[in-house]
N, C-alpha and C positions, 0 to 999 in steps of 0.2 A: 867576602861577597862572591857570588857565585858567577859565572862570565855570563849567563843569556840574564843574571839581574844588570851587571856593568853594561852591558850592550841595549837593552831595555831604558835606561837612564838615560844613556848617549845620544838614545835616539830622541829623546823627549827633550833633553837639553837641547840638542841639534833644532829640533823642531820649535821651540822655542825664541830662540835667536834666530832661526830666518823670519816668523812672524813679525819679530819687531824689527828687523831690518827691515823688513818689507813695508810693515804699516808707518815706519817714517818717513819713505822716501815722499808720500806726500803725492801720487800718482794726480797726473792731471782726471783722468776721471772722477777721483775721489771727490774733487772737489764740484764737477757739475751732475753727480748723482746729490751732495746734499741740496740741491735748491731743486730735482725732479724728484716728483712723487704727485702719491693722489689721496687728498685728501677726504675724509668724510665728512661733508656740510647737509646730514639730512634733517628735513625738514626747511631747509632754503629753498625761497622761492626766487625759480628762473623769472629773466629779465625778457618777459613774453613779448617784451614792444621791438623786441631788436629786428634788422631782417636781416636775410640771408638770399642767397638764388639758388632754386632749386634744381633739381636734372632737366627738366626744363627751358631753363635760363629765365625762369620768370622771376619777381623779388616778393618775396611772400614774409610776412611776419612773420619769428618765431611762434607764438600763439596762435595761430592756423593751426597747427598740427594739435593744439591741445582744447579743452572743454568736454569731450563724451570717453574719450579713454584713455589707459593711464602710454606711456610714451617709454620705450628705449633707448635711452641716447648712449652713442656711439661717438668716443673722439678719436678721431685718428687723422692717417692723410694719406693721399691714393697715392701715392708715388714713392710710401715708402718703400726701403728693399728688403726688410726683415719682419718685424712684429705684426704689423697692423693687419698683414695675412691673414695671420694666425687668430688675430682677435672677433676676424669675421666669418672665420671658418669655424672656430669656435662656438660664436652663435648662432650659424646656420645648423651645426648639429646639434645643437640645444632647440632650436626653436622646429626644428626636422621632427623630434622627439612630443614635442608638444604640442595639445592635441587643438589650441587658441588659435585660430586664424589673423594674420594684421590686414589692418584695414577693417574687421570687421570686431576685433576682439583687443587689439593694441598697435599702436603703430612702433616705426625703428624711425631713427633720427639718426645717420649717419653725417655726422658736423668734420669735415675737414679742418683743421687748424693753421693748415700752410694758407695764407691768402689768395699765394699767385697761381693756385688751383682754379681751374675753370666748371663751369658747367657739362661739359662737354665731356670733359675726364669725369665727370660726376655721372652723366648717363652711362659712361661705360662700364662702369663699376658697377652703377644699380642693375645693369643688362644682367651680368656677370651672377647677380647677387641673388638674381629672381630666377632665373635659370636654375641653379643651383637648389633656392628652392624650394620650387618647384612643385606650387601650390597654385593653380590658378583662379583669376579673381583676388588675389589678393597684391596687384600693385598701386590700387590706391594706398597701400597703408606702409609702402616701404619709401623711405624719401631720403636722398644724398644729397646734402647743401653743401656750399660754398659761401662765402663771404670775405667782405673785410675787416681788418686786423679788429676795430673796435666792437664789431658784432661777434665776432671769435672770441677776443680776452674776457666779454660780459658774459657770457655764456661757460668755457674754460675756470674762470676763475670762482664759479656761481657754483661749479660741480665740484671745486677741488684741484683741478686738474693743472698741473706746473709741470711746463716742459721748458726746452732751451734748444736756441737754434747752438750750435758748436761750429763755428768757420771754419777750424782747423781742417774738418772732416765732410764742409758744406752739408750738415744732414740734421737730423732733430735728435733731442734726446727726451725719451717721453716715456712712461710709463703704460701699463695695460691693464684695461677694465670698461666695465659697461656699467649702466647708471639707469633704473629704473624711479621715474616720475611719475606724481599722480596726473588726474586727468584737471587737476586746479594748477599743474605745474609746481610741483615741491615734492623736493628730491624725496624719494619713499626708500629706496634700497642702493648696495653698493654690489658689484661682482668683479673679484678683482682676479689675474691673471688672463689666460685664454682659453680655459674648461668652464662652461657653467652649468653645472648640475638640473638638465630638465625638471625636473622635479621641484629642485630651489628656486627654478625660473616661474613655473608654472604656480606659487607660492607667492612668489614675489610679483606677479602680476595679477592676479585676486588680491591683494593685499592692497597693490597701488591703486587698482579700478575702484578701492570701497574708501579713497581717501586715507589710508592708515598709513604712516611710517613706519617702518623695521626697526630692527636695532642693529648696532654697529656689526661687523665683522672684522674678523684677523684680516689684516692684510699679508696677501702674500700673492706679491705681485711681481709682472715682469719687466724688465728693464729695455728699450730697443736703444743702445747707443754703438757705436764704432766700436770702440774698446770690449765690451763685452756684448756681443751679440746673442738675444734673443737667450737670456738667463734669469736666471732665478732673482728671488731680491737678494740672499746672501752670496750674491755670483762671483761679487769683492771680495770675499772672505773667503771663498772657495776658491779663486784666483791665488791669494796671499798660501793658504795653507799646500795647495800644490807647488806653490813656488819655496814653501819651508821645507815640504817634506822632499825636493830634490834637495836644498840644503844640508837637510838633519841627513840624507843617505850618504852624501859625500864625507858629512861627520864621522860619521856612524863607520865607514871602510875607514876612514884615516887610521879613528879609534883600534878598527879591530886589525887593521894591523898593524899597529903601536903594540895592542895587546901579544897578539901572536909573535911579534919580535923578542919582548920581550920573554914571555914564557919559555922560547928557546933559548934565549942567554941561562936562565936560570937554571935550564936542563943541564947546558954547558956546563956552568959553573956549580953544581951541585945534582951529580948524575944519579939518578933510581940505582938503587942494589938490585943484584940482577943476582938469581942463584948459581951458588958454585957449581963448578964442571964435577961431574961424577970421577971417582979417581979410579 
């Protein structure tokens, strides 16, 4: 066998055994990524009686915002220090892109999930949010709630949405996506990660203002936890396979200088003919 096939092997061996060392060790992540995710429930219908307080601080029904068009929602929580950024920046350059006005064309629902979030942090956000942009006339139709836990988990658990507080790390573990509803309140579309394609948005909100549901999508979303910040959904497995393939290289040198040891002995002990000296 030829040494870049031996060394080619080694490395795949090598790579091989650090994954499954790795995937045994049983990482405390692994286990609160399986209960966070975002599920798709369309065609469920939100629990329109819940309330919530809006930027405000007034307590307005969930179902105020809904009846004449179709609705944004937005889970996240203002205080996160990674993801939720991105999910709102995201859909400001999506909705920047699109030519539908809120408030007169669809509204946003920005739902915080942490409880002990106020109103207060709620206007500052929405400040931030309309600035940004930067459409005017349109802040009737942008709206940041707060609430408590039970108006939270009706709403959370209606869209799909499973996150977990983590002590260890005092922060949430939550995934990322936005969720387009009809104007009867019944989830119509999903948009998962923190890109959404103007286009698909602008689609997906004709679609929800005419009462119709979507169909599912790939999910390929992103994860905001301690352990793996603001990554992919295969961010664990991409985690695992860098941590193999530092494995498989250290294999991989022992190998090849096991090999190269060896090939000198052999030269030793069985030396190339070399031509005679001219006489």
């Amino acid at each position: 066998m030829k040494t870049k096939q031996i060394v080619k092997r080694l490395f795949l061996i090598g790579l091989c055994i650090g994954l499954s060392a790795d995937w045994a060790q049983g990482r405390p992540e692994d286990q609160v990524m399986e209960r966070v995710r975002f599920d798709q429930n369309l065609d469920a219908a939100l629990p329109l009686e819940v309330e919530f307080t809006n930027h405000d601080g007034e307590t307005i029904a969930f179902g105020h915002l809904f009846g004449e068009r179709p609705v944004i929602i937005v889970p996240m929580y203002f205080n996160c220090p990674m993801l939720c950024g991105l999910i709102v920046n995201g859909l400001l350059d999506s909705l920047r892109e699109v030519a539908f006005d809120a408030g007169e064309d669809f509204h946003v629902a920005v739902i915080s999930f942490d409880p002990r979030e106020t109103a207060s942090l709620a206007e500052a956000n929405r400040q931030a949010f309309l600035e940004r942009y930067d459409r005017p006339g349109t802040e009737a139709g942008i709206h940041f709630l707060v609430g408590e836990e039970p108006s939270i988990r009706a709403v959370m658990d209606t869209i799909g949405f499973h996150y977990e507080w983590v002590p260890e790390i005092n922060d949430f573990a939550h995934a990322s996506g936005i969720v387009l509803a009809t104007p009867e309140g019944r989830l119509s579309r999903y948009f998962y990660g923190i890109l959404y394609p103007p286009r698909d948005v602008r689609l997906g909100l004709v679609e929800a203002s005419e009462n119709r549901i979507g169909s599912a999508v790939d999910r390929l979303m992103l994860f905001c936890y301690q352990y793996d910040p603001a990554t992919a959904q295969y961010g664990l497995l991409i985690h695992r396979v860098v941590n193999a393939a530092a494995a498989s290289t250290a294999t991989l040198l022992a190998a090849f200088v096991f090999i190269m040891l060896r090939m000198e002995k052999q030269r030793k002990i069985h030396p190339s003919s070399q031509p005679a000296e001219p006489s």
